[in-house]
N, C-alpha and C positions, 0 to 999 in steps of 0.2 A: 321500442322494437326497432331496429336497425333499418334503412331505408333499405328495401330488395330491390332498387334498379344500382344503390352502390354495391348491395351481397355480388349482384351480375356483374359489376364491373372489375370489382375484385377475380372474380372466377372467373372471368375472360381474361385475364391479366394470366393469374396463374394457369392457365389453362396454354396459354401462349407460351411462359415460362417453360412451363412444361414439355409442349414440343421444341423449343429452341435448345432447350437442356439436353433433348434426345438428337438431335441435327447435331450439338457440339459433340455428343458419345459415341453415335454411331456413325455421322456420314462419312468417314476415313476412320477405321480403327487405327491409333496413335497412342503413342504415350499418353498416359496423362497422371498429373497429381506421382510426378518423381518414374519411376523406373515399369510401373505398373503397365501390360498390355492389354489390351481388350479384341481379342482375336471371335469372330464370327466361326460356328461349326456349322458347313452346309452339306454335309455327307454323313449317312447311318455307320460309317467304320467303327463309330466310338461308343453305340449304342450297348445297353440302357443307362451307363455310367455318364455318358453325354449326348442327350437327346439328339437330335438335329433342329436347327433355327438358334440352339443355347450360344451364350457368350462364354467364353473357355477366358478367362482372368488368370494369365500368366505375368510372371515375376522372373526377372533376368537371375538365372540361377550358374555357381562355379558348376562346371560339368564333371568335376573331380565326388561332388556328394552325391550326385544321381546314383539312385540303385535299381534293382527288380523292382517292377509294378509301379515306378512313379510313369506317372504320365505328364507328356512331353511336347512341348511345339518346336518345331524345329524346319530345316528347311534340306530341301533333297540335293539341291544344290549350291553352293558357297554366293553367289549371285540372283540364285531364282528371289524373287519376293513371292512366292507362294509358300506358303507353310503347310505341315501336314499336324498335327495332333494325335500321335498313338503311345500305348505304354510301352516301356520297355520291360521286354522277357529276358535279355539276356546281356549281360557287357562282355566285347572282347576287349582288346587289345587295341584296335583298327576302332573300336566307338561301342555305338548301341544298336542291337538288332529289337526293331520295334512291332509292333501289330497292332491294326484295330481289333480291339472287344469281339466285334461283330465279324469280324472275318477271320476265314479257317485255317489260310496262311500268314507265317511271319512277313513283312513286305520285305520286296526283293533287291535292296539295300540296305548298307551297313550306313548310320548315323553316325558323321564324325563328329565329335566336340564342339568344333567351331563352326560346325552348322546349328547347333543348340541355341536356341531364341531363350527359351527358360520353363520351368515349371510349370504345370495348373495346378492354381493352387485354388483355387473354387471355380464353380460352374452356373451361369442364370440362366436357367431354361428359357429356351422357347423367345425369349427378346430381342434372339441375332434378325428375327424375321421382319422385326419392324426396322430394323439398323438395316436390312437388305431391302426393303421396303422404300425407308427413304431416298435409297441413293437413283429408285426409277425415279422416272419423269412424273409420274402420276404418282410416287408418295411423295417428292420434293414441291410439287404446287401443293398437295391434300396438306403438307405437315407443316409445312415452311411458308409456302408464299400466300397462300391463304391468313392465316394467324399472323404473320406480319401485314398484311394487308388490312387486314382487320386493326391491328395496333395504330395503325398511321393512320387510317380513315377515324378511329375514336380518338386521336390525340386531336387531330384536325377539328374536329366536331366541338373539343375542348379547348381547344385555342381561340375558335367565332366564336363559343361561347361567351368565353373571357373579354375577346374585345369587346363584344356587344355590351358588355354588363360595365365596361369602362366608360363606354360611350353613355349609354345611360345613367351613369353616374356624372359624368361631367354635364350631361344635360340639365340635371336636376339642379345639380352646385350651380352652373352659371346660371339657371332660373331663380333659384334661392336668393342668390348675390345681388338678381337682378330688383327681385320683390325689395327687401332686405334697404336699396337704395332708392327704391319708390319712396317705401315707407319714410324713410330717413327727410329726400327733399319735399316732401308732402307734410311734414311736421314742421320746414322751415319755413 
């Protein structure tokens, strides 16, 4: 049967893993893995097609294939870094007029083209909240400096370990060595 203080070290490990994998996905929604976005949704507009807390998994899309009812992240302004997330109802000429789900009116801008970030092309409920979570001060110690702190205090713990067991072994070696030439000039 498997020693259960290594099962714990193991799952301390991954468990750390685990949050440090969550700090690299969510603390700055970025690119990652090529052209893919991972945009945070913190508003009901897009409800029940996109919960609020969900992560909206957009793909840099040509704004020439968008059509009716693809939904969209895009920006209101050429400069803003704020994104908005609604479907388009309609295409003119001038771009996309869009709407959240959840509200009665179309918004009250036309979406040009090159405000177009890209498509959603899937949606993970509910997980933007921990991505908003860690970026407080109190999920960045809870998720991060905690579980790093933890990793350094047991590598430390594994490092004395290791010298002590070196130490103890050269203690024994130069006892052995020592007996070893007792015996030897005791024979002469």
């Amino acid at each position: 049967m498997p020693n259960p203080k290594k099962l714990a070290k193991i799952a301390a490990y991954a468990i750390i893993a685990t949050f440090l994998m969550i700090f690299l996905v969510f603390y700055r929604p970025i690119q990652l893995w090529g052209d893919t976005l991972y945009e945070p949704v913190y508003t009901g507009s897009m409800e029940p097609a996109i919960p609020v807390g969900s992560i909206a998994v957009i793909k840099p899309t040509n704004p020439e294939t968008l059509k009716i009812n693809d939904i969209i992240c895009f920006r209101i302004e050429s400069e803003s870094a704020i994104t908005v997330t609604h479907r388009i109802i309609d295409i003119t000429n001038e771009g996309f007029i869009t709407k959240g789900d959840a509200n009665e009116d179309p918004d009250q801008w036309i979406v040009r083209k090159e405000n177009v970030v890209g498509k959603v092309i899937a949606v993970i409920p509910y997980i933007g909240y921990l991505g908003h979570f860690v970026r407080t001060p109190a999920g960045f110690i809870l998720l991060i400096v905690i579980p790093a702190t933890i990793l350094i205090l047991l590598e430390i713990k594994n490092i004395t370990k290791e010298i002590k067991r070196k130490a103890k072994n050269e203690q024994i070696s130069s006892l052995t060595h020592k007996i070893c030439l007792n015996n030897n000039l005791g024979q002469l």
